[in-house]
MDAnalysis code that builds the backbone (N, CA, C; Angstrom):
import MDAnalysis as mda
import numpy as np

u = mda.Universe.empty(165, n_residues=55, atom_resindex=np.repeat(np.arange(55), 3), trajectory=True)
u.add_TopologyAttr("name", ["N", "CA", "C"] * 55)
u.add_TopologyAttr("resid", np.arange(1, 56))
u.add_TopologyAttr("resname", ["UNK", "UNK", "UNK", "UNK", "UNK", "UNK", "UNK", "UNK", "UNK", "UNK", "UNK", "UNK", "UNK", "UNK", "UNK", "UNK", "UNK", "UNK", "UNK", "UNK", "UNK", "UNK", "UNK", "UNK", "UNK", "UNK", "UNK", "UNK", "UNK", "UNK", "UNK", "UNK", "UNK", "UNK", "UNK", "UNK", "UNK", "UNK", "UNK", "UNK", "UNK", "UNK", "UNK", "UNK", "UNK", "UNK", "UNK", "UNK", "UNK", "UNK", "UNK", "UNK", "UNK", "UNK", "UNK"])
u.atoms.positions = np.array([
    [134.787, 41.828, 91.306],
    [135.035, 40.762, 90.365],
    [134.306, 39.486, 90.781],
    [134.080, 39.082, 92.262],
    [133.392, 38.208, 92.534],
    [132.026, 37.993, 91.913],
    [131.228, 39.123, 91.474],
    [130.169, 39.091, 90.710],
    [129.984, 38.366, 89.579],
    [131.476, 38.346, 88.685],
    [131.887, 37.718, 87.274],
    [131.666, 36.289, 87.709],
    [132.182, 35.758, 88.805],
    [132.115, 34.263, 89.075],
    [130.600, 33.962, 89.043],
    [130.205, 34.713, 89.862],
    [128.493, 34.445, 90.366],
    [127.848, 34.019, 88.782],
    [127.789, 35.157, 88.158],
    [127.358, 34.746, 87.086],
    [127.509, 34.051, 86.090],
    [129.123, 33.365, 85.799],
    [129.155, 32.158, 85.105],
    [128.935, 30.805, 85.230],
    [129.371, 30.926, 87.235],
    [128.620, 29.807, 87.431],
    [127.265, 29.468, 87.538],
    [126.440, 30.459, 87.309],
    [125.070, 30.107, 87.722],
    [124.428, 30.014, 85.712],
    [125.371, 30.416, 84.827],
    [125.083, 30.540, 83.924],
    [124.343, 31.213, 83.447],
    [124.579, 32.568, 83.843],
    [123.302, 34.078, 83.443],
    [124.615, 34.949, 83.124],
    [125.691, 34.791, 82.827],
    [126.506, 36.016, 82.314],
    [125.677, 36.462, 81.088],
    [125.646, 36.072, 79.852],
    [125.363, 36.532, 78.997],
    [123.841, 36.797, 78.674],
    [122.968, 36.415, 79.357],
    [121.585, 37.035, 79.521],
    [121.829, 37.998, 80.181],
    [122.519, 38.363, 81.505],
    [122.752, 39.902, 81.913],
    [123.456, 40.906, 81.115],
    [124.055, 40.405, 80.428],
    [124.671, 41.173, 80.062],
    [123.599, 41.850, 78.973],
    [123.343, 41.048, 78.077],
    [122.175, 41.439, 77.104],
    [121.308, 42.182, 77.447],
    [120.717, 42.311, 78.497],
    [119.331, 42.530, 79.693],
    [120.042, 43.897, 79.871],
    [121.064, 43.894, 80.755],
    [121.449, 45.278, 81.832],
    [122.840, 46.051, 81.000],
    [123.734, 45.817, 79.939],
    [124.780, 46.616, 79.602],
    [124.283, 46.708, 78.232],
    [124.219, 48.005, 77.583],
    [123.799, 48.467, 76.481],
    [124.846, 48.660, 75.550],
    [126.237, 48.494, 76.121],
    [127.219, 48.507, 75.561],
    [128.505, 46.933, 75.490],
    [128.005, 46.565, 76.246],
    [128.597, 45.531, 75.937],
    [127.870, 44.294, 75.266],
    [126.239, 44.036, 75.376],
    [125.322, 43.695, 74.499],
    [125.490, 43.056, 72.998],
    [125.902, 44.090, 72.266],
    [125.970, 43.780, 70.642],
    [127.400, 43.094, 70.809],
    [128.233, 43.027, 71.808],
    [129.780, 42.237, 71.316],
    [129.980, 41.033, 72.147],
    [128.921, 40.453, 73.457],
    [128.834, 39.643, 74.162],
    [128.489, 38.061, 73.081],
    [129.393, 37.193, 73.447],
    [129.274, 35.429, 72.988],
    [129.349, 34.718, 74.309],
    [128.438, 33.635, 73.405],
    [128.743, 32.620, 74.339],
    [130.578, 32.456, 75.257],
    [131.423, 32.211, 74.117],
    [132.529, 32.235, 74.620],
    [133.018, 32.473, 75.834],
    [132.579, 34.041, 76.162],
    [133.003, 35.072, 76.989],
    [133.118, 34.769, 78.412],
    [132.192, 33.190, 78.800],
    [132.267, 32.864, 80.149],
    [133.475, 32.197, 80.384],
    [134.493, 31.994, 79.263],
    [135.486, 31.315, 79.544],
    [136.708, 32.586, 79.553],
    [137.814, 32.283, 80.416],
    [138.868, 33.262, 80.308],
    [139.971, 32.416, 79.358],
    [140.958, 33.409, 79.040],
    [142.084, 32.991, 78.062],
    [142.872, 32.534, 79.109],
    [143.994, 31.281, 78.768],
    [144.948, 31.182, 79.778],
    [145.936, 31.698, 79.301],
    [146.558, 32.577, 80.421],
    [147.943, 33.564, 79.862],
    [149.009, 32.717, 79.529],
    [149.345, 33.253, 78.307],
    [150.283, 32.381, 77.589],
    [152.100, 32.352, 78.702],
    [152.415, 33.020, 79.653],
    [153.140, 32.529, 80.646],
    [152.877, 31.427, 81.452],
    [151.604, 30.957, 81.666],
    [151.154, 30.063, 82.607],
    [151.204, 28.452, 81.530],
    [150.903, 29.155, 80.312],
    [150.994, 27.850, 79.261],
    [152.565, 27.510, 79.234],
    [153.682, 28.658, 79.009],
    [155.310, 28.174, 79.156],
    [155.692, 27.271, 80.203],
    [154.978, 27.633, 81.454],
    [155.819, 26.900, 82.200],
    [155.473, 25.381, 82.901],
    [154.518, 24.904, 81.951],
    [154.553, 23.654, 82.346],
    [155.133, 22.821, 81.101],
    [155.785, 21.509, 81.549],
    [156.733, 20.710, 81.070],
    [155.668, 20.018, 80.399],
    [154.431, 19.541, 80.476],
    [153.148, 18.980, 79.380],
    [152.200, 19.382, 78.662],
    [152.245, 18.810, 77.659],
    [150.708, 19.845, 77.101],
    [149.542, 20.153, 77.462],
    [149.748, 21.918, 77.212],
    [148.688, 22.519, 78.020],
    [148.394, 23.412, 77.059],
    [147.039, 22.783, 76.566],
    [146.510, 24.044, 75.915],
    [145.409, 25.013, 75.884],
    [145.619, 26.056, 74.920],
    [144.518, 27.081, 75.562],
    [143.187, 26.900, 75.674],
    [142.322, 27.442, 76.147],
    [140.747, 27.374, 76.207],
    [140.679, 27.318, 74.542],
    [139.458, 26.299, 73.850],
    [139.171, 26.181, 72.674],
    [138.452, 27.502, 71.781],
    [138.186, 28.093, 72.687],
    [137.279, 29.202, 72.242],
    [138.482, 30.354, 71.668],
    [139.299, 30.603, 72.593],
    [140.198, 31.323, 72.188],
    [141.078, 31.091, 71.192],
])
């Protein structure tokens, strides 16, 4: 999984992906470098916290 980091931070997720997975390719967005925040982690804070915009 450390690989996933490498590549969002360096900002080549989605050119690799395009480049090297033939299957994940046609369904890859921009988006995708961002994760969803699990909606448990959103309950338990007492301020507003909301989700990644993309999602």
């Amino acid at each position: 999984m450390l690989r996933w980091f490498d590549l969002v931070r360096t900002g080549k997720l989605v050119e690799r992906v395009r480049e090297h997975n033939p299957y994940g390719a046609p369904n890859i967005q921009e988006h995708h470098v961002l994760r969803p925040i699990p909606q448990d982690q959103i309950d338990r804070t007492s301020s507003e916290f909301a989700q990644n915009l993309e999602y």
